[in-house]
Structures are given as structure tokens and as C-alpha cells.
N, CA and C of each residue as an Amber inpcrd file, in Angstrom:
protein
   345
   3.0190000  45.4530000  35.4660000   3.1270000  46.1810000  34.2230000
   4.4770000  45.9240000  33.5580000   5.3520000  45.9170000  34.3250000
   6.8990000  45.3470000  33.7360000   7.1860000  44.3890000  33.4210000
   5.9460000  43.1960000  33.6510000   6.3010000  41.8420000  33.0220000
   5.8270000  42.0220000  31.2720000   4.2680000  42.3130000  31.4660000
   4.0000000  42.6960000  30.5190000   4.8370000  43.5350000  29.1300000
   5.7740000  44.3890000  29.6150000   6.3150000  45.2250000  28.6350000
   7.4180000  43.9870000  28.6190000   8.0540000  43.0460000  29.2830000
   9.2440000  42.3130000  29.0550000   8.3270000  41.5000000  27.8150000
   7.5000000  41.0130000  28.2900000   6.7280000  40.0210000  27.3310000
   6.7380000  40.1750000  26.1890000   5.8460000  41.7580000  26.0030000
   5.2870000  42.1370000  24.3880000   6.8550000  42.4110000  23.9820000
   8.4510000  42.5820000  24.5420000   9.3480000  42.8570000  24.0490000
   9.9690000  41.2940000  23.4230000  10.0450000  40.4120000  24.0410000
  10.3360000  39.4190000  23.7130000   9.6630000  38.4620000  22.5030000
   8.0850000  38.7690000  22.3140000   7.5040000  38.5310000  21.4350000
   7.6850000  39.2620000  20.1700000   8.2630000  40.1580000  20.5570000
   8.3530000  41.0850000  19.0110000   9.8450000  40.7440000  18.6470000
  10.9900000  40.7980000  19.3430000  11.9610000  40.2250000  18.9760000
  11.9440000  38.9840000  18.2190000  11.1170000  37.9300000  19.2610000
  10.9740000  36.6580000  18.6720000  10.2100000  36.7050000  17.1630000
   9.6210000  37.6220000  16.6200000   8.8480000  37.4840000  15.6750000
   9.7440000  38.2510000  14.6460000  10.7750000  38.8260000  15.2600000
  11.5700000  39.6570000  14.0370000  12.3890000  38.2540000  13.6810000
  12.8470000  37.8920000  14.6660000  14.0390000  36.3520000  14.5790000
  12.8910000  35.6850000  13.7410000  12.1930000  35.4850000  13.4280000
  11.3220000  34.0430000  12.8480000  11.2990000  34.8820000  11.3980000
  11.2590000  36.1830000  11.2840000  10.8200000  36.8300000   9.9530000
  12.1020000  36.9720000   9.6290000  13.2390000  36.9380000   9.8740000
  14.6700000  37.1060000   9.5260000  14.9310000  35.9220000   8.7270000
  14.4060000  34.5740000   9.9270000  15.1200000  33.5530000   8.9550000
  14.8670000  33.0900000   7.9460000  13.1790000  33.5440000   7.5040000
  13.4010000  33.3860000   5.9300000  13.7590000  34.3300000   5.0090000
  14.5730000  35.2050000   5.5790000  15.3190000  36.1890000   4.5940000
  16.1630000  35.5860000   3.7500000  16.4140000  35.3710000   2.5740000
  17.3880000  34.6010000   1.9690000  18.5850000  35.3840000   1.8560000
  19.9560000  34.1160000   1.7870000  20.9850000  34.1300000   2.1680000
  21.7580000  35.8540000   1.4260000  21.3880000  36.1550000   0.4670000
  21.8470000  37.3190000  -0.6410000  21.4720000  38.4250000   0.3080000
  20.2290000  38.3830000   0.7320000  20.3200000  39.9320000   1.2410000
  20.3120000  40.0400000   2.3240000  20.7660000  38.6660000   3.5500000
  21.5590000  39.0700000   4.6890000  23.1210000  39.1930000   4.5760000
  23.4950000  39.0530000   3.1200000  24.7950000  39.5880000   3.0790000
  24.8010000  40.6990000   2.6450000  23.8740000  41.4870000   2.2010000
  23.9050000  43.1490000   2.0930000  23.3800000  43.3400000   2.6860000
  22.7700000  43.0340000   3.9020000  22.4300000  43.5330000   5.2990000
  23.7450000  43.9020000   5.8810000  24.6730000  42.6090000   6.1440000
  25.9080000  42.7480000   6.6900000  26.9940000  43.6870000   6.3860000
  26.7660000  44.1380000   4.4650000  27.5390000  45.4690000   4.0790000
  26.9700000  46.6320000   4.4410000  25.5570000  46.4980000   4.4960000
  25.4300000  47.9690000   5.2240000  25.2470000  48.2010000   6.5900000
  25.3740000  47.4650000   7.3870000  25.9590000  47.4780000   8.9800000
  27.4120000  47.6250000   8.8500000  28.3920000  47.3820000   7.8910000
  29.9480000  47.9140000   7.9810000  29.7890000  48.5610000   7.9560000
  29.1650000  49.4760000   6.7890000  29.3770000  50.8040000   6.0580000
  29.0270000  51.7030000   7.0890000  27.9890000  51.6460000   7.9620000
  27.4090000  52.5000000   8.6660000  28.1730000  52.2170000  10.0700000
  28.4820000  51.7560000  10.6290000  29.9210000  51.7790000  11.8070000
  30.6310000  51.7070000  11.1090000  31.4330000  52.0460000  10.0980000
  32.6140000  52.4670000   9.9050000  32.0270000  54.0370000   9.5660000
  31.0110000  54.7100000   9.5870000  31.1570000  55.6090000   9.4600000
  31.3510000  56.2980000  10.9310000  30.5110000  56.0380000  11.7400000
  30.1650000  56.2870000  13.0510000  31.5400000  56.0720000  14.0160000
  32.7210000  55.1910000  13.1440000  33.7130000  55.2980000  14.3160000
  34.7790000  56.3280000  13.6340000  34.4400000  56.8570000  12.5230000
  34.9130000  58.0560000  11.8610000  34.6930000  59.3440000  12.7860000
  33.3650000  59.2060000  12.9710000  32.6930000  60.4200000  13.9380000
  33.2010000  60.3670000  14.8590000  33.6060000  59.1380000  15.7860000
  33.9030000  59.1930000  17.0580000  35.1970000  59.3090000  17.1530000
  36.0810000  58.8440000  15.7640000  37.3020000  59.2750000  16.0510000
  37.6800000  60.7860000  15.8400000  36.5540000  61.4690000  14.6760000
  37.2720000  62.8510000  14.8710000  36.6770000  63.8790000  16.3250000
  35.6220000  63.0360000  16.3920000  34.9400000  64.0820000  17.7160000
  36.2720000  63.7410000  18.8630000  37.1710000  62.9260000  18.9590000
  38.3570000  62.4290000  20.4170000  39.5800000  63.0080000  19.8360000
  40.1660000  63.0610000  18.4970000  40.9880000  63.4390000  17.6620000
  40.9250000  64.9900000  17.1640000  40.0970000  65.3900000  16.7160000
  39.9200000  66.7870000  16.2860000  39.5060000  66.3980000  14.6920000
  39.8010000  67.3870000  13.8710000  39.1840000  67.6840000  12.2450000
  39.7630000  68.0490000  11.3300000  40.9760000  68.3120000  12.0990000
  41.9160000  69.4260000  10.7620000  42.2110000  68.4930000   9.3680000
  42.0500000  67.9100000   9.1930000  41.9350000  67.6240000   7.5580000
  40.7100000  67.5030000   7.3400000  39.5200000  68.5040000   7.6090000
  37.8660000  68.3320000   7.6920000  37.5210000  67.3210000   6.3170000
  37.9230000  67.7740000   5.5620000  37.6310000  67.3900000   3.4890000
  37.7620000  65.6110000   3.9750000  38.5760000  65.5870000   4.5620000
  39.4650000  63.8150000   4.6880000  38.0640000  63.5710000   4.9740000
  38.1550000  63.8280000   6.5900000  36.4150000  63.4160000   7.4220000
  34.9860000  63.1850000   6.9950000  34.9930000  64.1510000   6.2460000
  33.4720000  64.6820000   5.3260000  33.6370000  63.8130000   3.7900000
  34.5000000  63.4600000   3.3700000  34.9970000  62.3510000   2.3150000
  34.6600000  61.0360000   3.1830000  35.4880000  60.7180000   4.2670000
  35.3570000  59.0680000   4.6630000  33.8910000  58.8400000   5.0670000
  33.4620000  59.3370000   5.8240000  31.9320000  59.9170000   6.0740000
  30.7070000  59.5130000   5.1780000  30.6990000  60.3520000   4.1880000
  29.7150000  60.5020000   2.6970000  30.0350000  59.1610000   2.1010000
  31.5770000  58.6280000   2.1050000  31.3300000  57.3610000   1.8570000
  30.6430000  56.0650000   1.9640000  31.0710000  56.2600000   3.1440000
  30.2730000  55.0430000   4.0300000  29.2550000  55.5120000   4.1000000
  28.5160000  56.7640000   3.8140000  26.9640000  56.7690000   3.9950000
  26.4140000  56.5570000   2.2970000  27.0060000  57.1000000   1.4410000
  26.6610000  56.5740000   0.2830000  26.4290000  55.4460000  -0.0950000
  27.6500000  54.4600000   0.3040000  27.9210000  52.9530000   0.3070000
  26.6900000  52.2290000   0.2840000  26.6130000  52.9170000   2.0520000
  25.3590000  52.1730000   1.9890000  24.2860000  52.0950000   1.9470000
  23.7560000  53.1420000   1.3860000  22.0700000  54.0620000   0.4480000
  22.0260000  53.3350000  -0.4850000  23.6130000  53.1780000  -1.6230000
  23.5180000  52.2490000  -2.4540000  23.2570000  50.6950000  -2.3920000
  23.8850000  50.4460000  -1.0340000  23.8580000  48.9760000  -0.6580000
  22.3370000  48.5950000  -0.7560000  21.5690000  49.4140000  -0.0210000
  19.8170000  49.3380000   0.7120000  19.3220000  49.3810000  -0.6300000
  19.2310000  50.7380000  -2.1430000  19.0560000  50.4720000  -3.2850000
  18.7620000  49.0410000  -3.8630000  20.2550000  48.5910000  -3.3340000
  20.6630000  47.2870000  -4.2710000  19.6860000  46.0800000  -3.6220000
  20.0010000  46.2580000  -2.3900000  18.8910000  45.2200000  -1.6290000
  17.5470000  45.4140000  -1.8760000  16.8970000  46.7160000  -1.6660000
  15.4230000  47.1220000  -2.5950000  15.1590000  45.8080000  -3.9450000
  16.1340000  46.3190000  -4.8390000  16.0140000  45.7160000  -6.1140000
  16.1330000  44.2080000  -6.5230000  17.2060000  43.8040000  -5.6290000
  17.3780000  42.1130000  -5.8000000  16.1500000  41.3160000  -4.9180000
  15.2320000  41.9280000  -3.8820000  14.5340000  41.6280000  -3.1480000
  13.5160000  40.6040000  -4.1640000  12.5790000  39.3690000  -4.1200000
  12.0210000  38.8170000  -4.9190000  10.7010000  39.1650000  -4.9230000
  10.1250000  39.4820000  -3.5130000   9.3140000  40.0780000  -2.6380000
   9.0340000  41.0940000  -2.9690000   9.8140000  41.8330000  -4.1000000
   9.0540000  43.4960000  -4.0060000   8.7810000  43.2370000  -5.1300000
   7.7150000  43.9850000  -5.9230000   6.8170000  43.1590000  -7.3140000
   7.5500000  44.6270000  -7.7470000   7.4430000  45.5870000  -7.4590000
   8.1880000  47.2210000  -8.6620000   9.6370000  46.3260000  -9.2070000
  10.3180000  45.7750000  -8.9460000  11.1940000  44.9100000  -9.7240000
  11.5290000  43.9190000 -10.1090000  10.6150000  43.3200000 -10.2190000
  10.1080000  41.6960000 -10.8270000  11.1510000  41.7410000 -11.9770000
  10.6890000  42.1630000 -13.0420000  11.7010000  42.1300000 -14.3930000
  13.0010000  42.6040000 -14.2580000  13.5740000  43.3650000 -13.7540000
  14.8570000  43.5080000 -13.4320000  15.8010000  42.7450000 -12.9230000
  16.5990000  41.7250000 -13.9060000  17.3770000  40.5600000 -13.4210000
  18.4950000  40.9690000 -12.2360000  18.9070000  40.4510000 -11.4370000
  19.8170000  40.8750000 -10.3860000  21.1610000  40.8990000 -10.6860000
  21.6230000  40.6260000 -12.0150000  23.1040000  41.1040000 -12.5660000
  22.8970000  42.8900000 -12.8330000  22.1100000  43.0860000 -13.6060000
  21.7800000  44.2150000 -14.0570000  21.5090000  45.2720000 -12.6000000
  20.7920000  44.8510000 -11.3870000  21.1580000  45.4420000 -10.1110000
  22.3670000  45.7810000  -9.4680000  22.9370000  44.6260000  -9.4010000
  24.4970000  44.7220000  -9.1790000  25.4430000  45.6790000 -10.1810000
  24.9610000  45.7480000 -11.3700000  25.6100000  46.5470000 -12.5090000
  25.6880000  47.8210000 -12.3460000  24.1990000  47.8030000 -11.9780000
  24.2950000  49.7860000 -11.4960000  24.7560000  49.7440000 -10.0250000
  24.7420000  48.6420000  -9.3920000  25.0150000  49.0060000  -7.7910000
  26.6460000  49.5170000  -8.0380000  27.0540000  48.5840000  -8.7550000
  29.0680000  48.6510000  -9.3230000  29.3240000  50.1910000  -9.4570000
  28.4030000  50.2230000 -10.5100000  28.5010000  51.5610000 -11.4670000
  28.7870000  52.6820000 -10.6840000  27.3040000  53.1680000  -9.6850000
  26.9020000  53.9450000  -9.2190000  28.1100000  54.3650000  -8.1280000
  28.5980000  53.4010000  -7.0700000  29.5600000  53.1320000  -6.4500000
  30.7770000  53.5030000  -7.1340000  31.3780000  53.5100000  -8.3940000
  32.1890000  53.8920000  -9.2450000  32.3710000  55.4170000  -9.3530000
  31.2750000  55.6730000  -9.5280000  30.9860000  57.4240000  -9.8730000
  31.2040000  57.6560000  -7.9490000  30.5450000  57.4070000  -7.1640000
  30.3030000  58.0430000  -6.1430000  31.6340000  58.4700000  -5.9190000
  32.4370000  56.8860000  -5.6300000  33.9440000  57.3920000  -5.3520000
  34.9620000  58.0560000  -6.1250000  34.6310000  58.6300000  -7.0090000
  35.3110000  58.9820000  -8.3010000  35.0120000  60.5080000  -7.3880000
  34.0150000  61.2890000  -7.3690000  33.4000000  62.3100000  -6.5990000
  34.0850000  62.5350000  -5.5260000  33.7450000  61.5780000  -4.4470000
  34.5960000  61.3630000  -2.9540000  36.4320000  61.8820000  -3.4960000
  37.2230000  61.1220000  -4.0800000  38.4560000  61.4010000  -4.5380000
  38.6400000  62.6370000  -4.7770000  37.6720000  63.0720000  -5.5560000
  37.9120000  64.6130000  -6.0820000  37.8060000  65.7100000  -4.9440000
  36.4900000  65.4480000  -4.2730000  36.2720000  66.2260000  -3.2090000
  37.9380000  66.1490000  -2.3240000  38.1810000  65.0610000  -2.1900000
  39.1970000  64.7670000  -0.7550000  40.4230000  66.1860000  -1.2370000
  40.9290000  66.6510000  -2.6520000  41.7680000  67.2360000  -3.1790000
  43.1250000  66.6480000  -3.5410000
């Protein structure tokens, strides 16, 4: 039974690796921003969970960032995708425009919150 589960594990890996590589080059680089965004949030957590909190606002600011970041990042990847037909007409400057934008306001927010 344990070969079996090694098997069907290796086959599904192998089939994610074969479906990866025709991911084109653009949105394994916003793959790669939102794997920062999201460990850099997570070593936020781990540093205040070993460190403590007392500037909580700081924490809950660096935090929301990096989780915003990269909601927006996944957004942006949604939209530049060629593959998804809901945004066919939407040229990918104009994605990036609001990805800028949106990211603009967020941290504008974040700043304010921090005090």
C-alpha cells in the first residue's frame, strides 16, 4: 500500500512539473513575488511570536502588507493570465496599472495605520 501512495505521489508531482513548464515566463515571476510576500510575512510572525509585540501597529502593518501585496500580486496574475477568457480584452499594461495603483493606496493606508 506504501508503494502505491509513493507512486500516485510522484505522478502527481510529476504532472504538476510538466503543467508548470508551460507556464509562461511573466507569471512565474509573479509566482515568485507572491512566495516573497508571503514568507516575508510568516517570518514577521515568527519573529514577533520569539521577540514579543510591543509595537503591535508595526507587526499588524508589516503583516497586512505582505498579505495585501500579495492578493494583489494573485489579482494581477488572474488578469495577465492568457488562459483565462473573463480578461481577454484587458491589455496587461492596464493590469499592471491598477496592480501599481492599488499597491499605492494600500501602502498609503499601511503608513497611516503604522502612526
Amino acid at each position: 500500500m506504501a508503494r502505491t501512495t509513493t507512486k500516485d505521489a510522484q505522478a502527481l508531482i510529476q504532472s504538476f512539473r510538466s503543467a508548470y513548464a508551460a507556464t509562461p515566463t511573466n507569471l512565474k515571476i509573479i509566482d515568485i513575488y507572491v512566495i516573497f510576500a508571503i514568507s516575508t510575512a510568516l517570518i514577521q510572525v515568527v519573529y514577533m511570536a520569539i521577540v514579543g509585540s510591543f509595537p503591535f501597529n508595526s507587526f499588524l502593518s508589516g503583516v497586512l502588507s505582505c498579505v495585501g501585496t500579495a492578493v494583489l500580486a494573485v489579482c494581477l496574475r488572474i488578469q495577465v493570465n492568457k488562459e483565462n477568457k473573463e480578461f481577454k480584452d484587458l491589455p496587461p499594461e492596464r493590469a499592471f496599472a491598477d496592480f501599481v495603483l492599488s499597491n499605492l493606496v494600500l501602502h498609503l493606508v499601511i503608513m497611516n495605520f503604522l502612526g
